[in-house]
C-alpha positions in Angstrom: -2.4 -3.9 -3.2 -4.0 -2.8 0.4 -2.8 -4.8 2.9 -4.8 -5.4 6.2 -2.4 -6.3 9.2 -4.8 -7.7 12.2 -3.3 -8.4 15.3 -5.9 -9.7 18.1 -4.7 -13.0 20.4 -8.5 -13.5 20.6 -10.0 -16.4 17.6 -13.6 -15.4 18.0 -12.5 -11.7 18.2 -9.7 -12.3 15.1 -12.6 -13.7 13.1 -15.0 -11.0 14.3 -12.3 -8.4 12.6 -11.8 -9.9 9.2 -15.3 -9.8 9.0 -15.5 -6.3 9.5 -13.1 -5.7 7.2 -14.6 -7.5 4.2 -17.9 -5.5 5.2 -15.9 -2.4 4.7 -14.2 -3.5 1.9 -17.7 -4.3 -0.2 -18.1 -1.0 -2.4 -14.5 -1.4 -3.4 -13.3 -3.2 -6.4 -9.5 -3.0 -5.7 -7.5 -6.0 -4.0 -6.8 -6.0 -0.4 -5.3 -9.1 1.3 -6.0 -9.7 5.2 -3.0 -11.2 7.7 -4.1 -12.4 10.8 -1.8 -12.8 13.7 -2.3 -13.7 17.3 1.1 -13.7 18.1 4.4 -11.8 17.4 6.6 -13.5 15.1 8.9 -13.3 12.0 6.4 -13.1 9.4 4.6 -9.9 11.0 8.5 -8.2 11.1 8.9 -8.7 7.3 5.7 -6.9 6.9 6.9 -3.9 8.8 9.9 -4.4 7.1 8.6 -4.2 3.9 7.7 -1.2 2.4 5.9 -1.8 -0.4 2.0 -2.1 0.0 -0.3 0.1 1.6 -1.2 -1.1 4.8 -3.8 -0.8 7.6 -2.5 -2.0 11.2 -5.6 -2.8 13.1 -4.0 -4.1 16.9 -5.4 -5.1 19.8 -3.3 -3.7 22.7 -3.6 -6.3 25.5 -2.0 -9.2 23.5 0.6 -10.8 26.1 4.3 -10.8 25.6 4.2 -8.2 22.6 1.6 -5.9 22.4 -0.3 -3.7 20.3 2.0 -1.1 21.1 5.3 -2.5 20.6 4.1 -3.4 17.5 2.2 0.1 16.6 6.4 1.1 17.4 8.0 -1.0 15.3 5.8 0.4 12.6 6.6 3.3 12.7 10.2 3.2 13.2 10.3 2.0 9.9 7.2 3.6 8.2 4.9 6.5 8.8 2.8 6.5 5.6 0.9 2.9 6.6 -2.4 3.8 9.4 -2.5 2.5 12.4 -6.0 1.2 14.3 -6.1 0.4 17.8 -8.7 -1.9 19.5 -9.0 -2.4 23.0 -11.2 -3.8 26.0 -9.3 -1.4 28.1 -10.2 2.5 27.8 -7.6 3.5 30.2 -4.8 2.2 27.3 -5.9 5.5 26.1 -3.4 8.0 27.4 -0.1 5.7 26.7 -1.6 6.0 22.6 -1.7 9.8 23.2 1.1 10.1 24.1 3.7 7.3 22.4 3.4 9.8 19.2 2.2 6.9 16.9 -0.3 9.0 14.7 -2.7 6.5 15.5 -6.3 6.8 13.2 -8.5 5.5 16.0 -8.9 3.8 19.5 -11.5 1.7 19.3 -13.4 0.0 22.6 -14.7 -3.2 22.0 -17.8 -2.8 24.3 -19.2 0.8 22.6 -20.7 -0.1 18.9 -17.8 -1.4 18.1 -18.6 -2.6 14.8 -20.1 0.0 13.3 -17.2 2.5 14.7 -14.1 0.0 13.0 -16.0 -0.3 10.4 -16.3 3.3 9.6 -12.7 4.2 10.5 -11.5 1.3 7.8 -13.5 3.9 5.3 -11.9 6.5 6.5 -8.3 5.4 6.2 -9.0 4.1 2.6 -10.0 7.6 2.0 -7.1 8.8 3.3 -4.2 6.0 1.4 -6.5 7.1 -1.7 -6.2 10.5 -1.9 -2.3 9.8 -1.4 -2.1 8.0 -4.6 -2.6 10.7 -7.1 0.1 11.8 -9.6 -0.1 16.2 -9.5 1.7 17.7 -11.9 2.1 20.9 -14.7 2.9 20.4 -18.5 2.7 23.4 -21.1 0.8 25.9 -18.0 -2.0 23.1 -17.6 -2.8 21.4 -14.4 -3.5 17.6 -14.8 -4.7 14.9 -12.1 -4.2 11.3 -12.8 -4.9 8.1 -10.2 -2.2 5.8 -9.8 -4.5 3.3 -10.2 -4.7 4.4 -14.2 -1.1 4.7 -15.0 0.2 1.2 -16.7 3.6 2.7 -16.9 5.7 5.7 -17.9 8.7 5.7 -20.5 11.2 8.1 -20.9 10.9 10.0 -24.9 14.3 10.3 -27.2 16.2 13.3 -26.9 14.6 15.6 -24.7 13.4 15.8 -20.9 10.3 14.7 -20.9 8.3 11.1 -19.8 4.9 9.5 -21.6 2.7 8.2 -19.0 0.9 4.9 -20.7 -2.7 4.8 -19.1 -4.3 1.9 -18.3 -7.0 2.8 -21.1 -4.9 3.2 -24.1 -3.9 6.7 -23.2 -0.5 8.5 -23.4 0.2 11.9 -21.9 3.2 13.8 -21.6 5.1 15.0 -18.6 8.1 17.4 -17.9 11.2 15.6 -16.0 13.6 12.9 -15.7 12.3 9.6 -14.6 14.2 10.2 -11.3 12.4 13.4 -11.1 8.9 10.9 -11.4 9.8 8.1 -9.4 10.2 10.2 -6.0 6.4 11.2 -7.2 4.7 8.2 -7.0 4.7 5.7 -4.5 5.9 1.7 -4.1 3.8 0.2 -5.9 6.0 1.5 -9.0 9.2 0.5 -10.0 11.8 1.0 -12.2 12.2 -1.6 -14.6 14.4 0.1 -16.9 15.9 3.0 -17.1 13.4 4.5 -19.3 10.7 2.5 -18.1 8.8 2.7 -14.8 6.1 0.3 -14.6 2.6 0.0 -11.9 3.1 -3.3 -10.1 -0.3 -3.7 -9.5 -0.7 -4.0 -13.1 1.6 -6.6 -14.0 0.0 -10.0 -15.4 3.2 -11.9 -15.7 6.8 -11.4 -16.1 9.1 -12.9 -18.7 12.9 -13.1 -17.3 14.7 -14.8 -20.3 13.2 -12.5 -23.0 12.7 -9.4 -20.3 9.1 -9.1 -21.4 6.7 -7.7 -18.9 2.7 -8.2 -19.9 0.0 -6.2 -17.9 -3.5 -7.9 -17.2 -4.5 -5.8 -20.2 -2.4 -8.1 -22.4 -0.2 -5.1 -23.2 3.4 -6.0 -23.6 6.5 -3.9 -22.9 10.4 -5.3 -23.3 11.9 -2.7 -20.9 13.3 -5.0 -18.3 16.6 -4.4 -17.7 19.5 -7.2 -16.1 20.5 -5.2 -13.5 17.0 -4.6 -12.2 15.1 -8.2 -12.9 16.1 -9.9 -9.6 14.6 -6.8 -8.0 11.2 -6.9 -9.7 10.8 -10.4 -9.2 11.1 -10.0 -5.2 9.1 -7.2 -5.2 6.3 -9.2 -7.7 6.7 -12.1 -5.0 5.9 -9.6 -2.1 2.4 -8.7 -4.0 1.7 -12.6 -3.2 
């Protein structure tokens, strides 16, 4: 899931964001939640916190007692794949974002087409989480490509070192490696569920913890769900919420 962080002390100008976003978000069919904060608090730390989603930080600097920045630092302290988008009614804020290091996407005045400009830099930092989430790999001299967003889940084959990625269409394709040799290829939004199963969270319908069934929204069903790993997959499930 894309997650849309939007911090802005402003309500008209809070509003004025979300509806940017779900302008920007119109061509797209895949789900993106919006958090809107106009204060520092707990909730926005478990965000950072959590590593899970892919995220898009869009912070006004000038909120009092915590700012933009602060939080744009607490970010990345604990991640530096999520993409950071400043606003501001305050061009000279400029030079402390050069130079705080945050790998900021854009600074964005709220006086100089301001709409159009967010807009397009939401577009561009899906682009960017998008090209991310591709799965590269070699397997008998060919070259394959596969989105994420297709894999349903991969399971390790008997007796030899190699993985069978399940596609969300009904496909299966093979793949060279361990599953610990996968996982480190993909990205949180998979999990292992097994230790011959990793599974797309995005994917999953509902999960069944007395019989360890998990069902995808394709009404496929798997019974890889392992003891040790079901408390896990329930908090990280819960997280998607």
């Amino acid at each position: 899931m894309l997650r849309f962080i939007v911090y802005e002390d402003n309500p008209d100008g809070l509003e004025r964001l979300v509806s940017i976003i779900h302008k920007a978000m119109a061509p797209y069919d895949f789900e993106y939640k919006i958090d809107k904060y106009a204060a520092y608090d707990k909730e926005i730390k478990d965000i950072i916190l959590n590593t899970y989603d892919q995220k898009i930080y869009i912070l006004d600097i000038e909120v009092p007692k915590v700012s933009g920045l602060e939080i744009a630092s607490s970010v990345r302290q604990h991640d530096w794949k999520s993409v950071i988008i400043f606003v501001t009614s305050h061009l000279e804020c400029k030079n402390d974002v050069f130079y705080s290091r945050l790998l900021a996407l854009d600074y964005i005045s709220k006086y100089n087409t301001y709409d159009k400009r967010l807009q397009e830099s939401i577009e561009k930092a899906i682009q960017m989480l998008s090209k991310s989430r591709i799965l590269s790999y070699k397997y008998n001299y060919v070259s394959y490509r596969i989105d994420f967003d297709e894999i349903l889940y991969i399971e390790k084959m008997s007796n030899c070192n190699k993985c069978l990625i399940h596609t969300e269409n009904g496909g299966k394709l093979e793949i060279s490696g361990s599953m610990k040799d996968i996982i480190v290829l993909l990205d949180n939004s998979f999990f292992m569920a097994h230790k011959s199963c990793i599974i797309n969270l995005d994917k999953i319908h509902s999960i069944d913890p007395i019989n360890n069934i998990i069902t995808f929204k394709n009404n496929i069903k798997i019974d890889k769900l392992s003891s040790r790993n079901k408390k896990e997959l329930v908090e990280r499930i819960n997280s998607y919420e």
